[in-house]
C-alpha positions as CSV (number, residue, x, y, z in Angstrom):
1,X,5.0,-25.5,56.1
2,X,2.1,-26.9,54.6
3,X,-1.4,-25.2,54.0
4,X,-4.2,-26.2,54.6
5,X,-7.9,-25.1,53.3
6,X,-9.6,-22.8,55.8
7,X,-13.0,-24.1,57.4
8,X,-16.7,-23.1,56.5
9,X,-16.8,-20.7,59.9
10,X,-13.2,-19.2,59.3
11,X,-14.0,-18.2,55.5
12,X,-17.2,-16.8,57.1
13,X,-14.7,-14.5,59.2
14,X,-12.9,-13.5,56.9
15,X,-15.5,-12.6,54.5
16,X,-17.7,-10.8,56.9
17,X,-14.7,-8.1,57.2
18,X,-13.9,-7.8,53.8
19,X,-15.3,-5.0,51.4
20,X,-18.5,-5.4,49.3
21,X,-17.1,-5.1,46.2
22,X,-13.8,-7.9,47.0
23,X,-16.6,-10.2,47.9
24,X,-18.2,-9.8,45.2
25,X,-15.4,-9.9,43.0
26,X,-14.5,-13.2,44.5
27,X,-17.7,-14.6,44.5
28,X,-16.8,-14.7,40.6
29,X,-13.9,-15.9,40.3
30,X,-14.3,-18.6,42.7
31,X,-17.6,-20.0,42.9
32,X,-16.6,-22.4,45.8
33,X,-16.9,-19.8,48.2
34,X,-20.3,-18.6,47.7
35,X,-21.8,-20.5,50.1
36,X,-19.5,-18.9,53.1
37,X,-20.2,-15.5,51.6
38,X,-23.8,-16.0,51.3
39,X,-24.0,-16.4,55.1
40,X,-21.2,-13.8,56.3
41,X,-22.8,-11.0,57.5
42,X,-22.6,-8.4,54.8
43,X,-22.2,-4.4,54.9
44,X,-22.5,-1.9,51.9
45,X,-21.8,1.5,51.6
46,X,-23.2,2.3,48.5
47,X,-25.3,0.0,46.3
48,X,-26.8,1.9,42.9
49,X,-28.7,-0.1,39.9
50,X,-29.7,1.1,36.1
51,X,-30.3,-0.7,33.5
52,X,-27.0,-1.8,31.8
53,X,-25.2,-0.5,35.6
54,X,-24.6,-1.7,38.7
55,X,-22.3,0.3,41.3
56,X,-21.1,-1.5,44.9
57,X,-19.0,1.4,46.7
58,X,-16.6,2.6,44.4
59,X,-16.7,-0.4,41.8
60,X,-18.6,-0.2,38.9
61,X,-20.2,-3.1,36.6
62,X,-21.0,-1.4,33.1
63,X,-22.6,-4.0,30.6
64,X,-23.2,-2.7,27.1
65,X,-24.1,-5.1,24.2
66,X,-21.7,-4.7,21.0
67,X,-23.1,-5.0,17.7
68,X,-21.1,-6.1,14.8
69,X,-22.5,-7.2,11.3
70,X,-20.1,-8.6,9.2
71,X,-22.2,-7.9,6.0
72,X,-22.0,-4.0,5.0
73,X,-25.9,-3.8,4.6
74,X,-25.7,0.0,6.3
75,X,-26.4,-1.5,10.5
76,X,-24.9,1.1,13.1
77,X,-21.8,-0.4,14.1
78,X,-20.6,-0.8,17.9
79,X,-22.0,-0.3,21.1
80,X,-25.5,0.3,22.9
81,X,-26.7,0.5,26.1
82,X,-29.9,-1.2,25.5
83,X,-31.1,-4.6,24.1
84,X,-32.8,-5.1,20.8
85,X,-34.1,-7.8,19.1
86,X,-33.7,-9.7,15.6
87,X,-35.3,-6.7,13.8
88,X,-33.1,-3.8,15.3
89,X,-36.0,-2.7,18.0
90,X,-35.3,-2.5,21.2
91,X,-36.6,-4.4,23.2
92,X,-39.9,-3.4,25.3
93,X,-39.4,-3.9,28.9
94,X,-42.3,-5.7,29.2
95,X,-41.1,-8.5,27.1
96,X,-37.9,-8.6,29.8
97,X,-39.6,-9.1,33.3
98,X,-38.4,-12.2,34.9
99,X,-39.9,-13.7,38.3
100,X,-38.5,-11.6,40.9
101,X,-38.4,-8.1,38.9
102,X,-40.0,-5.2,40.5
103,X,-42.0,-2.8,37.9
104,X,-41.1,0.5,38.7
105,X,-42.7,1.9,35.6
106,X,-46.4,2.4,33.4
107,X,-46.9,-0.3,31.1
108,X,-49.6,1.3,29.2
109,X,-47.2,1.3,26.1
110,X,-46.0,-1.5,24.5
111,X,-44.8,0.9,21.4
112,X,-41.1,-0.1,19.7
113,X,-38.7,2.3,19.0
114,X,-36.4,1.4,16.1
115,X,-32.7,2.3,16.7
116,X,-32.4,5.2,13.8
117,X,-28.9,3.7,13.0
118,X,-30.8,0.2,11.8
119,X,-31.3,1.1,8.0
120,X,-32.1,-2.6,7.2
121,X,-33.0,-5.4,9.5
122,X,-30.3,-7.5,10.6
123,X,-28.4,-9.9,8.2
124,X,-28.4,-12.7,10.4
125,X,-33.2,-12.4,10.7
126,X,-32.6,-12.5,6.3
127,X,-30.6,-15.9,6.6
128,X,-27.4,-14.0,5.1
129,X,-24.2,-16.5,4.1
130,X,-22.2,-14.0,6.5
131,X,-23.4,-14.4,10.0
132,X,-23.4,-11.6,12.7
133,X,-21.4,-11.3,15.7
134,X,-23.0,-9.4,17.9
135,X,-21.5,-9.9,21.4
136,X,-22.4,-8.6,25.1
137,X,-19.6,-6.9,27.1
138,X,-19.1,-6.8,30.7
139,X,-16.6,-4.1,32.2
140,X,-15.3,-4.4,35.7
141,X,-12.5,-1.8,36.7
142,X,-10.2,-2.2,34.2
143,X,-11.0,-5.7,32.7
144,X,-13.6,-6.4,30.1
145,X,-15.4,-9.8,29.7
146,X,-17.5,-10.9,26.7
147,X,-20.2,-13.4,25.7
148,X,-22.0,-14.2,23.1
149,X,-25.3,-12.1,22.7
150,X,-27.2,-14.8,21.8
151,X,-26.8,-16.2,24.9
152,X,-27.3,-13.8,27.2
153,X,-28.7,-9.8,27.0
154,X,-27.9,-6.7,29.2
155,X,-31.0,-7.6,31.3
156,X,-30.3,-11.5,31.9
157,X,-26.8,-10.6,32.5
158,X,-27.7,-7.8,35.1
159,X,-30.2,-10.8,37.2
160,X,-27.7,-13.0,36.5
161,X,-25.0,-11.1,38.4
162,X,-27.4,-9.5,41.3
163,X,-28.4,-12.9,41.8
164,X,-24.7,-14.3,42.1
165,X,-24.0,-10.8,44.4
166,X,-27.2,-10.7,46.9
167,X,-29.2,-13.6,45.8
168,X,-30.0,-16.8,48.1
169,X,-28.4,-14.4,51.5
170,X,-28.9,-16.2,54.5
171,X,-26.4,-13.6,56.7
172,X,-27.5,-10.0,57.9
173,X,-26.7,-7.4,55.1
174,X,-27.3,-4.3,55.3
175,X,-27.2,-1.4,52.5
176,X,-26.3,2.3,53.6
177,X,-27.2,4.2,50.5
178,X,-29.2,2.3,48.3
179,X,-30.9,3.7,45.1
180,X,-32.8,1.5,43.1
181,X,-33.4,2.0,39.0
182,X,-36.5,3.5,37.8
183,X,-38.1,1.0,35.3
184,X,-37.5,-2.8,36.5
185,X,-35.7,-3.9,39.4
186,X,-34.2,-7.0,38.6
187,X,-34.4,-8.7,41.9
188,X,-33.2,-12.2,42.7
189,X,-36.3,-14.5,42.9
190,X,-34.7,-15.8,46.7
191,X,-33.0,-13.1,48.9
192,X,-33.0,-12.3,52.9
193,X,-34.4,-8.8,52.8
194,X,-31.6,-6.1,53.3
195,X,-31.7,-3.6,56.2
196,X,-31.7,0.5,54.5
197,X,-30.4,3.0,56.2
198,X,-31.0,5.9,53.1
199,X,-33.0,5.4,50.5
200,X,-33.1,7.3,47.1
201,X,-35.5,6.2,44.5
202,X,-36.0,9.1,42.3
203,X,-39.9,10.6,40.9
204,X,-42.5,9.5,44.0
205,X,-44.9,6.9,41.8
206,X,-47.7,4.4,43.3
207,X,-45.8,1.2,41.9
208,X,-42.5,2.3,44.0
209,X,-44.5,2.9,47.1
210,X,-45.6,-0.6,46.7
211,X,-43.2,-2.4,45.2
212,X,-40.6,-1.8,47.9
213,X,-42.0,-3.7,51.1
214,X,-41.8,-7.1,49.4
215,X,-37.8,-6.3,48.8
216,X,-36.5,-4.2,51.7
217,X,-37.1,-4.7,55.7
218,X,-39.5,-2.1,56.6
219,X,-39.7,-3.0,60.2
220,X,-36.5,-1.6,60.6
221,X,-36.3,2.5,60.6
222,X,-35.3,4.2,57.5
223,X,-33.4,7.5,58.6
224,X,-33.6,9.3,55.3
225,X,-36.2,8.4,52.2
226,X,-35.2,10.8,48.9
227,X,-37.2,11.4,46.4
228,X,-37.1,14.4,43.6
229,X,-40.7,14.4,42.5
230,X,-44.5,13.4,43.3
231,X,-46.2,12.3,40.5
232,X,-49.5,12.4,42.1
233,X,-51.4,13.1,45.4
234,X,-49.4,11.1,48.5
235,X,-50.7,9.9,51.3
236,X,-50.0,8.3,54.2
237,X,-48.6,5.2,53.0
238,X,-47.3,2.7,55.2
239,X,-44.1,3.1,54.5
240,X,-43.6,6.2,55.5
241,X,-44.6,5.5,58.9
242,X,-40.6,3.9,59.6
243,X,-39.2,6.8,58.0
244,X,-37.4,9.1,60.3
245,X,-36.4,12.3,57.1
246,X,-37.9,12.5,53.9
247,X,-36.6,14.4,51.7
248,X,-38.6,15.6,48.7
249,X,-36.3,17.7,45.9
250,X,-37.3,19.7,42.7
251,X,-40.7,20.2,44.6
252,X,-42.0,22.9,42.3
253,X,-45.9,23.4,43.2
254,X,-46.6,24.9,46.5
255,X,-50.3,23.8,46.8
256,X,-49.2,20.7,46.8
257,X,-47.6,21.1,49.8
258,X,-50.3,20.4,52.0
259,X,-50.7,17.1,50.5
260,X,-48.1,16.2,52.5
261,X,-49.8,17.0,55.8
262,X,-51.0,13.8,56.4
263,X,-47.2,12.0,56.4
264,X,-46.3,11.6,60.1
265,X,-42.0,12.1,59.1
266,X,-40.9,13.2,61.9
267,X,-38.9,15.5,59.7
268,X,-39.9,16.4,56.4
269,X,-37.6,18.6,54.2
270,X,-39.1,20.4,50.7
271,X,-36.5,21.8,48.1
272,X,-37.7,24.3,45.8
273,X,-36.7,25.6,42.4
274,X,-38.2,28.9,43.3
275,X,-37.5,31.7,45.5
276,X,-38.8,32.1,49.1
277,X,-40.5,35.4,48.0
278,X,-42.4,34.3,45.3
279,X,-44.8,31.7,47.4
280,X,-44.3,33.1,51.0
281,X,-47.3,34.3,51.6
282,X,-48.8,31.2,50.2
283,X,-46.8,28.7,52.7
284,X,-48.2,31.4,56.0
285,X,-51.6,30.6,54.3
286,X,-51.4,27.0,54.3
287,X,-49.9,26.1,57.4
288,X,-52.4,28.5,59.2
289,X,-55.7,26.8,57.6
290,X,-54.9,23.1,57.1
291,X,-54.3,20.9,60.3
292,X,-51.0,18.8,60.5
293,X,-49.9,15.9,62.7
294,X,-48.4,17.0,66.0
295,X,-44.4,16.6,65.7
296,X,-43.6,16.7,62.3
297,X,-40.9,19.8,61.4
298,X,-41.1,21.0,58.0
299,X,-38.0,22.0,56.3
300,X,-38.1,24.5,53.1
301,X,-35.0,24.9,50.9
302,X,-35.3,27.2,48.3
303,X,-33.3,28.2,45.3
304,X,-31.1,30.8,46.8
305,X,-30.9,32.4,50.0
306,X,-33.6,35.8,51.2
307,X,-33.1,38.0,53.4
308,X,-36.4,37.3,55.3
309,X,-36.6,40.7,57.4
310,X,-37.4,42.6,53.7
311,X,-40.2,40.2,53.3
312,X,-43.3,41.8,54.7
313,X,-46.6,40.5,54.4
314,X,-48.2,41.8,57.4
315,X,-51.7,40.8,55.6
316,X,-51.7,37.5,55.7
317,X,-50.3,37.3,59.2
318,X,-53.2,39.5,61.2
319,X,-55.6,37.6,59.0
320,X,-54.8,34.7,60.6
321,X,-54.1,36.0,64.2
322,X,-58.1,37.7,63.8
């Protein structure tokens, strides 16, 4: 019997109920069907990006970049999970943003570090006879691929491959647990914004508030929003406002708790490194004095369970009821 190539609209069927990760997987390994997967209609359990790591569902793409001097001038020897440049620095992320890239981080230092295994600069920067072969590895499941690292870094290879994965999307995708890195998201320049169900993006910082609109479809309710820290005074931000649960861990100052009063979460939940009895009477104070929106429930998990009835602070309580 002979075979025949499927149609545009039947390899759009078949992709749409395929797993992320065997999309993606043929995406690259056969780029003539990029255009049909582009358009499918596109579900992810579980998308997770660092730096040198990029996780779809259970797959995971490490990249690390392999140094390897041939001259024995004293260079540490192997792998790192960071770039660096001709001199043995590594390479400030500031010098790395590409259009599309999301700053997730202060760039008020521009301060190299110099990898403490880098006795000398690198052969190759001196114009030694023996050239270098440093090299940038890619590892997939089992297999490992590797280029040249003149030719590509961790960062351009980490674009290069979010681009190939969710870049140029004209289909409805949408993302179940999605966690973005904390210093640069490296975000394809031309993308249909995703739909989030949860969201995780680690310590609470002004540029994450406001970087995130531009990427994600905020019109489109997020049930849960973590993240484990505030790094200053939040507000009511406008993202908040499609948020169904947030969920704030490692929340160690109780003052700050009524910071949070003017989030209208329908459901806010506070985990706390400290005990219920140490800052009990503190919580009765606060939510007696300062006002709240009408409908929000406040959830506090503390470090281990209390027996409440052997807490007694009958003090604070009539002050409040006089």
């Amino acid at each position: 019997m002979e075979s025949k190539p499927m149609l545009f609209c039947d390899t759009k069927t078949v992709l749409t109920y395929m797993k992320a990760n065997f999309r993606f997987d043929l995406a690259l390994k056969i780029p003539s069907i990029r255009k049909a997967e582009k358009a499918a209609p596109l579900f992810i359990n579980r998308l997770e990006l660092h730096d040198n790591c990029l996780i779809v569902n259970r797959t995971e793409y490490k990249i690390r970049a392999y140094r390897q001097c041939q001259a024995n001038v004293g260079l540490h020897k192997g792998e790192v999970f960071y770039d660096f440049d001709e001199f043995g620095y590594k390479l400030n992320l500031d010098d790395s943003i590409t259009p599309g890239d999301v700053k997730f981080f202060y760039a008020g230092n521009k301060h190299r570090l110099k990898d403490y295994g880098m006795q000398n600069e690198c052969p190759e920067k001196k114009k030694r006879s023996i050239p270098c072969n440093h090299s940038i590895r890619l590892y997939v499941s089992d297999s490992m691929y590797e280029l040249p690292y003149k030719n590509m870094k961790i960062y351009q290879l980490m674009k290069r491959l979010l681009t190939i994965f969710i870049g140029n999307r004209r289909g409805e995708w949408i993302i179940k647990n999605f966690r973005p890195q904390d210093n640069v998201l490296r975000w394809p320049v031309e993308t249909r914004k995703p739909i989030v169900r949860n969201f995780e993006f680690g310590t609470c910082t002004h540029n994450k508030l406001y970087g995130l609109p531009p990427i994600i479809d905020t019109s489109v309710p997020l049930t849960t929003l973590k993240m484990s820290d505030i790094s200053y005074i939040i507000e009511d931000h406008p993202l908040f406002k499609n948020v169904e649960h947030l969920m704030i861990s490692n929340h160690v100052s109780t003052p700050t708790v009524s910071d949070l009063f003017s989030i209208k979460t329908p459901i806010v939940t506070l985990t706390s490194p400290a005990t219920l009895d140490t800052f009990l009477g503190q919580l009765i104070t606060m939510f007696m004095e300062k006002p709240r929106p009408i409908g929000v429930r406040y959830s506090i998990v503390v470090k281990k369970k209390t027996n409440i009835s052997k807490i007694n602070h009958p003090k604070e309580i009539r002050k409040h009821r006089e």
